[in-house]
C-alpha positions as CSV (number, residue, x, y, z in Angstrom):
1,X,6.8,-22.5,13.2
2,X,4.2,-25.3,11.3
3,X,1.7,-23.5,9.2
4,X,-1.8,-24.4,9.1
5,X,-3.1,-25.2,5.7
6,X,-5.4,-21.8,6.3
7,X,-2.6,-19.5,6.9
8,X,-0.3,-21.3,4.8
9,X,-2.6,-20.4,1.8
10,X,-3.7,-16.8,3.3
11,X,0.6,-16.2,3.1
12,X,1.1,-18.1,-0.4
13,X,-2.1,-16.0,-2.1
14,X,-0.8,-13.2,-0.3
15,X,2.5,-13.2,-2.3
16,X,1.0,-13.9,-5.3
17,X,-1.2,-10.6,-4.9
18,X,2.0,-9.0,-4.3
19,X,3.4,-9.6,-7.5
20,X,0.3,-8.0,-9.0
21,X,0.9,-4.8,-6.8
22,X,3.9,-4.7,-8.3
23,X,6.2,-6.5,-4.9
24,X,8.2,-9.2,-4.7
25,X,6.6,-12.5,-3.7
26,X,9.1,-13.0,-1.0
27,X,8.2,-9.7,0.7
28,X,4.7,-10.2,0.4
29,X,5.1,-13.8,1.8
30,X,7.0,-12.5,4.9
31,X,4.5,-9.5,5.9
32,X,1.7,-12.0,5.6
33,X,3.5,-14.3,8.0
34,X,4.2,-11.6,10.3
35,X,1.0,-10.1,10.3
36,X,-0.4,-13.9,10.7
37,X,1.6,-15.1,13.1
38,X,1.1,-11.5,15.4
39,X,4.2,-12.2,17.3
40,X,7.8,-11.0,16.5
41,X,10.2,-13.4,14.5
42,X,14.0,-13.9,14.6
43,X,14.8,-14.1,10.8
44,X,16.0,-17.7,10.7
45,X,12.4,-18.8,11.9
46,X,10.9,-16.8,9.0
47,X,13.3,-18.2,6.4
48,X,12.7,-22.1,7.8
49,X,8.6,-21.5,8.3
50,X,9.0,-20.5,4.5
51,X,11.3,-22.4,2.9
52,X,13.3,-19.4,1.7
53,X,16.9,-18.5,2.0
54,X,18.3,-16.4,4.4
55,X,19.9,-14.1,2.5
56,X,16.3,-13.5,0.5
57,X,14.7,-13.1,3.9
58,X,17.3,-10.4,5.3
59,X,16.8,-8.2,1.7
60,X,13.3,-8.9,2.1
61,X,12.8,-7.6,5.7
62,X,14.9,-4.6,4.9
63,X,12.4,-3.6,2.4
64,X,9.4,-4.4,4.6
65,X,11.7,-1.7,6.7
66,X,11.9,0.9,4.2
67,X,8.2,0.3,3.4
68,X,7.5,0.9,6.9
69,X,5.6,-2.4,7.1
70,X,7.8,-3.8,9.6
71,X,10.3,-2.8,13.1
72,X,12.7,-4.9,14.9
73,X,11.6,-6.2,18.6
74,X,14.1,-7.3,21.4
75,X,12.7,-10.5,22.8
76,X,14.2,-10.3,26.3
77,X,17.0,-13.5,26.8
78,X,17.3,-13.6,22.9
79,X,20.2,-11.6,21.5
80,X,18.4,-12.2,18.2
81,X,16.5,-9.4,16.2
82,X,13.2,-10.3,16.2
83,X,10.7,-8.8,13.6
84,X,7.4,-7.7,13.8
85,X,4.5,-5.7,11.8
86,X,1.5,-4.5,13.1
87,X,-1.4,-6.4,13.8
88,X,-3.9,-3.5,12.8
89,X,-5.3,-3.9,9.2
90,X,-6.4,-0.1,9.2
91,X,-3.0,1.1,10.3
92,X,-1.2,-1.3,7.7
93,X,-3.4,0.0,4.9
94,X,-2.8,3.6,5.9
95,X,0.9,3.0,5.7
96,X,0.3,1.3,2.1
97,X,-1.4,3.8,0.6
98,X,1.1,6.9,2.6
99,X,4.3,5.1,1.2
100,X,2.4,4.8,-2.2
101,X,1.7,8.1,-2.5
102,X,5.0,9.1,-1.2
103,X,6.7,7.1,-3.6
104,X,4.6,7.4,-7.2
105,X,2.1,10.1,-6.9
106,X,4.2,13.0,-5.5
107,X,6.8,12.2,-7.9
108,X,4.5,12.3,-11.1
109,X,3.1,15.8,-9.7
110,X,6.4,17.1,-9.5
111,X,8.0,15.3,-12.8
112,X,4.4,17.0,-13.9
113,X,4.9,20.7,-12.6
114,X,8.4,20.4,-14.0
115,X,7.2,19.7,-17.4
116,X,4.2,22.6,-17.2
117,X,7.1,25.1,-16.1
118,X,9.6,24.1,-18.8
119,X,10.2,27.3,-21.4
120,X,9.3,24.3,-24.3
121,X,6.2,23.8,-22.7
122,X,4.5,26.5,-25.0
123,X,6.0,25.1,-27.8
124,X,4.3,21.7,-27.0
125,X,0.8,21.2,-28.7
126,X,-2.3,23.0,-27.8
127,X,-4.0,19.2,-27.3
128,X,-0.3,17.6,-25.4
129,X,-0.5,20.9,-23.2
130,X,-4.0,20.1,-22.3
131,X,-3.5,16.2,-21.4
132,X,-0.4,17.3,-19.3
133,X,-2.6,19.8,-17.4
134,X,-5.4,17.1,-17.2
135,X,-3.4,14.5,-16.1
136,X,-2.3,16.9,-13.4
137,X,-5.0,18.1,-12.0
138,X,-6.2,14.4,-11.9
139,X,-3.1,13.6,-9.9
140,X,-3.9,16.5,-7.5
141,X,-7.2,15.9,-6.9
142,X,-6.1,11.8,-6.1
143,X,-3.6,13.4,-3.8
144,X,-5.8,16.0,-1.8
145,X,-8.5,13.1,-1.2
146,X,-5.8,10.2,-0.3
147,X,-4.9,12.9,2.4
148,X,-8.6,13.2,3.4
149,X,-9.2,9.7,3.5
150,X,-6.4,9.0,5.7
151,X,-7.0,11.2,8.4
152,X,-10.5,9.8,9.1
153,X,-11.2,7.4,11.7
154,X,-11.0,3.6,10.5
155,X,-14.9,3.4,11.9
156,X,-15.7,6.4,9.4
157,X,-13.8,5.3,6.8
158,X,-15.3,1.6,7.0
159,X,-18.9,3.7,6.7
160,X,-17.9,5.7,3.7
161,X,-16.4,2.6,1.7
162,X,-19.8,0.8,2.7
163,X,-21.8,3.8,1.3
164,X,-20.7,2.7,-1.7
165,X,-23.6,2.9,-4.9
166,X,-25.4,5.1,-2.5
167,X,-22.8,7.3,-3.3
168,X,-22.9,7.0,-6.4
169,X,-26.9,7.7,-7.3
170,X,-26.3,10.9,-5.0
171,X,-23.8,12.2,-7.3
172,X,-25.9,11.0,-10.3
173,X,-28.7,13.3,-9.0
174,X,-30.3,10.0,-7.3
175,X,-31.8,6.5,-8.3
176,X,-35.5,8.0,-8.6
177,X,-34.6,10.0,-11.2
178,X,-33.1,7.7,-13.6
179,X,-36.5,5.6,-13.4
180,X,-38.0,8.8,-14.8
């Protein structure tokens, strides 16, 4: 597959936001060209399109599997696994942020709990039990309104993230009344 400069750049920046998220650059650079292209690819197609080995490219797809980012197709006459991700940026972000969750908030509240029911707990500081608890009920509260966010409608969602500062001067009391 030849690359226009527009998506070859979208698929390189792409990968380099990866590594600030935290994911490989390969990975990144493979969803991107998946999600770009919107048509399933046989491995060897991804690895030449990007210059990568094949070997990177099978780890790399495995993990787009475990993420949930990306199935195998069956192109009909093609014995080939092909791969594909979805095409709908409101379903890949929801899958983002669920595997996220999954992964590093649930954890924390447990590893959290754990520590609140430990019998040393009490013996911990009055101002190390309090951050513990804090940092807790922070985690909680991320957690219950992740799960609220994600079951709205994308077309809701898109109108609350648009809301935006109005949002914010109603929970400040207003605009009006900071002119006072």
């Amino acid at each position: 597959m030849e690359l226009t400069p527009v998506a070859e750049k979208f698929i390189l920046h792409w990968g380099e936001m990866g590594t600030r998220w935290g994911v490989n650059r390969t990975v990144s650079q493979i969803h991107a060209l998946l999600y770009i292209a919107g048509v399933p690819m046989p491995a060897d197609e991804i690895a030449d399109t990007l210059g990568v080995a094949r070997s990177n490219v099978s780890n790399s797809l495995r993990e787009l599997q475990n993420w949930n980012l990306v199935k195998v197709a069956h192109i009909k006459r093609d014995r080939r696994d092909h791969f594909e991700t979805s095409l709908d940026v409101w379903e890949l972000f929801r899958t983002v942020v669920s595997e996220r969750k999954e992964r590093e908030l649930d954890p924390t509240i447990a590893a959290l709990n754990e520590c609140l029911a430990s019998p040393d707990f009490s013996k911990e500081d009055k101002a190390t039990q309090q951050r513990i608890r804090e940092t807790l009920g922070l985690m909680e509260t991320l957690t219950t309104w992740t799960d609220e966010m994600l079951r709205l409608e994308p077309s809701t969602l898109m109108k609350l993230l648009k809301m935006g500062a109005s949002v914010q001067n109603f929970v400040r009391g207003g605009a009006k009344r900071g002119k006072e």
